[in-house]
N, C-alpha and C positions, 0 to 999 in steps of 0.2 A: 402400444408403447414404442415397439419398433418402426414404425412409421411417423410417430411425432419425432423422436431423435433423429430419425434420416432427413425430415425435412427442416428439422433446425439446421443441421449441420449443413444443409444446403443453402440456406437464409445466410450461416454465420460467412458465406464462400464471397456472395457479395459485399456485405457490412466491410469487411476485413480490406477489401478490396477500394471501396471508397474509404475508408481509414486511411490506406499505405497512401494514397493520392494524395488527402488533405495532409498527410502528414510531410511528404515529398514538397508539395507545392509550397506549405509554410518555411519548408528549410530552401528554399531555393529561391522564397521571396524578397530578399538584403538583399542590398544592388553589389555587394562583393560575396566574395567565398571566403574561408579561413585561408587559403594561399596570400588574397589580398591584404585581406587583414594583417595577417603575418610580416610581409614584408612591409609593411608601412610603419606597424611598431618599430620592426628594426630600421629602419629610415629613423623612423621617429630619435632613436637611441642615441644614432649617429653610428649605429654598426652596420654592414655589410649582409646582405642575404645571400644564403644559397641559392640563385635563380636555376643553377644547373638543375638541383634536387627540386625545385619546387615543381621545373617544368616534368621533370621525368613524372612523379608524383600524380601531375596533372594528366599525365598519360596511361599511367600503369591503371588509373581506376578510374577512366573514364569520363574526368568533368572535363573535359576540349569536345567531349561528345552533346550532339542534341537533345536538350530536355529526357523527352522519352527516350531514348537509348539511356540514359543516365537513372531513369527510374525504372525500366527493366533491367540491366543488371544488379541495381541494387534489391528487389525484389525478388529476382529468380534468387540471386545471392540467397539470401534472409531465409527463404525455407527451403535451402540446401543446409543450412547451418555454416552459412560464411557470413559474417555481420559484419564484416568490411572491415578498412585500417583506421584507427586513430590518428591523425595527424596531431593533436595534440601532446599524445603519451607516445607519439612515433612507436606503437603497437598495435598488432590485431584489437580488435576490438572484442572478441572472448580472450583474451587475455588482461586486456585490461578490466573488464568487470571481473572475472576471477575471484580470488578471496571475497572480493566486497560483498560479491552476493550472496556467498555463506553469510556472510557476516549478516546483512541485512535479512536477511530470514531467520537468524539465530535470534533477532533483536526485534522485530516486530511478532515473531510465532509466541517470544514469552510474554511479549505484553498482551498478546490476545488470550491467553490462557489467563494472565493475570487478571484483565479485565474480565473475564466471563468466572471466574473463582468469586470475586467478588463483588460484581453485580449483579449475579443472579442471586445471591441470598439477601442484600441488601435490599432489592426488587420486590422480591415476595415479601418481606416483613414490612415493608412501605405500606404495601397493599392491604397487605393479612389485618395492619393496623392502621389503616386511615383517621388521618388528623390527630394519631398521638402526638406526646414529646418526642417519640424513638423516629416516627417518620418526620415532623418537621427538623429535628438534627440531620440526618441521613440527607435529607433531600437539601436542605443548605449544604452542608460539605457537596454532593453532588453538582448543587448550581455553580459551586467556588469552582469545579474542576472543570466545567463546561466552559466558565468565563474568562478566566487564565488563560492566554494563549499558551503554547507550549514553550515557542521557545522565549517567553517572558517566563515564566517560572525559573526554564533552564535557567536565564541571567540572573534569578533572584538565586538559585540553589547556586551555581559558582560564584555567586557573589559571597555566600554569609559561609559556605565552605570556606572560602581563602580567608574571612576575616576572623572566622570564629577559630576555625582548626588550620588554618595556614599549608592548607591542600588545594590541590590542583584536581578538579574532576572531572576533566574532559578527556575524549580520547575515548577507545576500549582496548586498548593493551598499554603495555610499558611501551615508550619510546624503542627501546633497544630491540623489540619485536617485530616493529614496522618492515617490512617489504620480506619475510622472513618464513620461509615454509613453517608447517606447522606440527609444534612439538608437544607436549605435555605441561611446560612451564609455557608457553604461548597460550595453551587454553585455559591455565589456570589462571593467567592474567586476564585473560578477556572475561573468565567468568567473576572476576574479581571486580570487574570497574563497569559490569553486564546491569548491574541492578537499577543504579541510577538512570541511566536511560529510558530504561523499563518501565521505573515509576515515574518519572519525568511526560513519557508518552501517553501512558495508558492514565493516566490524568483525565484528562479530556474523555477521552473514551468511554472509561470505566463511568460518569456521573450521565453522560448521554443516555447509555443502557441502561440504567440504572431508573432515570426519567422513561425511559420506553415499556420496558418490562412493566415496571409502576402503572402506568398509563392504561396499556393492553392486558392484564391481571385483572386492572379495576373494572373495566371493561366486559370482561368475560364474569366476573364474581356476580355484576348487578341482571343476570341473565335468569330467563325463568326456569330454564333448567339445572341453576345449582339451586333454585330456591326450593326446587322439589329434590332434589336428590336429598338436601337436610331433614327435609321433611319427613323421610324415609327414614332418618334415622342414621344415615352414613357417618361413619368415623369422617371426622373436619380434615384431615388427612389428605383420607382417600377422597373428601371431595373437590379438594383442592387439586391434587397433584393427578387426578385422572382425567379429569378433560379442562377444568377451565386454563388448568397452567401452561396443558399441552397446545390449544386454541392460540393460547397469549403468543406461542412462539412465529405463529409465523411470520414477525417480522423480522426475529431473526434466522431465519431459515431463508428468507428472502435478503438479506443483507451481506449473503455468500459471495457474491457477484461483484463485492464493493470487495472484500476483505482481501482475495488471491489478489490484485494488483498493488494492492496496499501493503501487504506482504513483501511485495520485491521492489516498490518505492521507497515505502518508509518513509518517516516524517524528517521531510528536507531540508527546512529551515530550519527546527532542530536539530538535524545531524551537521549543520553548519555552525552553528552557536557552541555543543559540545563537541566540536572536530572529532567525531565519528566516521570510522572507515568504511562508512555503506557508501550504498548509491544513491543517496539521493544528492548530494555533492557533488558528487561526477555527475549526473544530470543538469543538476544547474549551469555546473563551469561549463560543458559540452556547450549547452545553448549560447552562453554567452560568449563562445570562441567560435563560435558556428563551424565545429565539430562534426559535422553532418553525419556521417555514418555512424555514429557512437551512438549521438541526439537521437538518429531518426531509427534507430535499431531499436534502442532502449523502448522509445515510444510505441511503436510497431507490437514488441513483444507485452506490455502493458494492455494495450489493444486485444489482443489474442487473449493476455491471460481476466479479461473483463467479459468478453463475449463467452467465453466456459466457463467462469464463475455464475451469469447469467442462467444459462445452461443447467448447470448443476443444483444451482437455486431453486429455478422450473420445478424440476424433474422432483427436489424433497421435499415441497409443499405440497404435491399431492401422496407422496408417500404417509407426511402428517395431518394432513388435512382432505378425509374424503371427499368433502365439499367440492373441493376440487376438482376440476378435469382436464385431462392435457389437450383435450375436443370438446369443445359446446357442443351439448346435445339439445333437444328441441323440448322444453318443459310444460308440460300439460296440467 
């Protein structure tokens, strides 16, 4: 075991390593920078730029420099824990994710919890009951959540909010909370307007699992080893819940890898539609002002946290799955 994790972690050293490059080389591929840009709107405007500031700017962090000079300090940066300055928010760049990323980990951690509360029993009773009423309902609601994009739901739920009940449901706090350390009536508001996003998201989610579990239960059920375990006489129970349920998992056991970066993105276009205070908003605008350090940080750490969800994945498949082996061996 100690030798398969030493040598991942050695694998993840280059991965990470052409990641930062292609990540580097996309933000540096616009034939301007965000300086450019910048002053051309204000041209555009008819107002005046700070050239003095832009130039200094250009010097304190390095883009008058060569290429690669410009992607080694951004990189030694990055795992010193310096993610470089915003020019957009005229902020460090941990400063400006700051709250958001509470936020966004508050707001996709409950929608996974939500979705695995209710896909995994909905899952097994699909299965347990093949081609009832109970699974053809189930698995229609599931297809409706698969097929709904999210944030077309979202515009259908603020829509028939404002018309039915003459509310406003975007956001997760009150307006007056916005930019505002955080209190006791801050977190009550956030947990107050927390729900609707939650179900909004795990929408989709929730009916996906829902079809996988299904799938992989059915899967493991038509096997000739539960056909004898019945045959023995097992409580349906225990022959359900002791190995074919446990078998069924490993795809989500292997779907760990996908979840930890999804955790700290969160669903973007949605959090854009309900003007949500995560990041996945600040990601997009980043891109689109070519932001570079903020963009290429965010992405970078995305990267990082994909390659140990990976990792971590590996490693509990074979904790569930003996089958398994972290090393081929030679089968006789």
């Amino acid at each position: 075991m100690l030798r398969y994790l030493f040598r991942r972690v050695l694998i993840m050293i280059p991965t990470l390593f052409v990641t930062s490059v292609l990540i580097f080389t996309v933000m540096k591929l616009p034939p301007s920078d965000y300086f450019e840009t910048y002053v051309a709107e204000m041209q555009a405007q008819g107002e005046k730029a700070d050239l003095g500031r832009v130039e200094f700017l250009r010097t304190e962090y390095g883009l008058d420099q060569p290429v690669h000079v410009q992607y080694f300090r951004w990189i030694t940066g990055f795992f010193k824990g310096d993610f470089g300055y915003s020019f957009e928010y005229d902020l460090p760049v941990r400063d400006v994710v700051g709250e958001r990323l509470g936020l966004t980990v508050l707001v996709s951690f409950c929608t996974i919890i939500l979705t695995w509360v209710i896909a995994f029993p909905i899952g097994i009773y699909s299965a347990t009951h093949q081609y009832s009423w109970g699974d053809y309902g189930l698995s229609f609601l599931g297809l409706l959540g698969i097929a709904i994009p999210h944030f077309l739901l979202a515009l259908v739920t603020m829509y028939f909010a404002n018309v039915w009940f003459g509310i406003s449901i975007g956001g997760l706090m009150e307006p007056q909370y916005f930019n505002q350390p955080m209190s006791w009536e801050k977190f009550k508001s956030i947990l107050a307007h927390l729900w609707i996003p939650v179900l909004i998201i795990g929408a989709g989610g929730t009916g996906a699992m829902i079809r996988k579990i299904r799938a992989n239960l059915l899967d493991e059920l038509r096997k000739q080893y539960v056909v004898t375990a019945k045959a023995k006489g097992l409580p349906p129970r225990r022959v359900l819940m002791k190995y074919p349920f446990r078998m069924s998992l490993n795809f989500f056991v292997s779907h760990i890898g996908d979840i930890l970066p999804t955790i700290v993105s969160g669903a973007e276009l949605t959090a854009v539609v309900l003007s949500l205070q995560t990041t996945g908003p600040l990601l997009i605008r980043a891109l689109q002002s070519q932001d570079m350090f903020l963009a290429g940080s965010f992405l970078m750490f995305l990267a990082l946290l994909t390659v140990i969800g990976v990792l971590i994945s590996d490693v509990a498949l074979t904790l569930l799955d003996p089958r398994i082996r972290l090393q081929g061996q030679a089968t006789k």
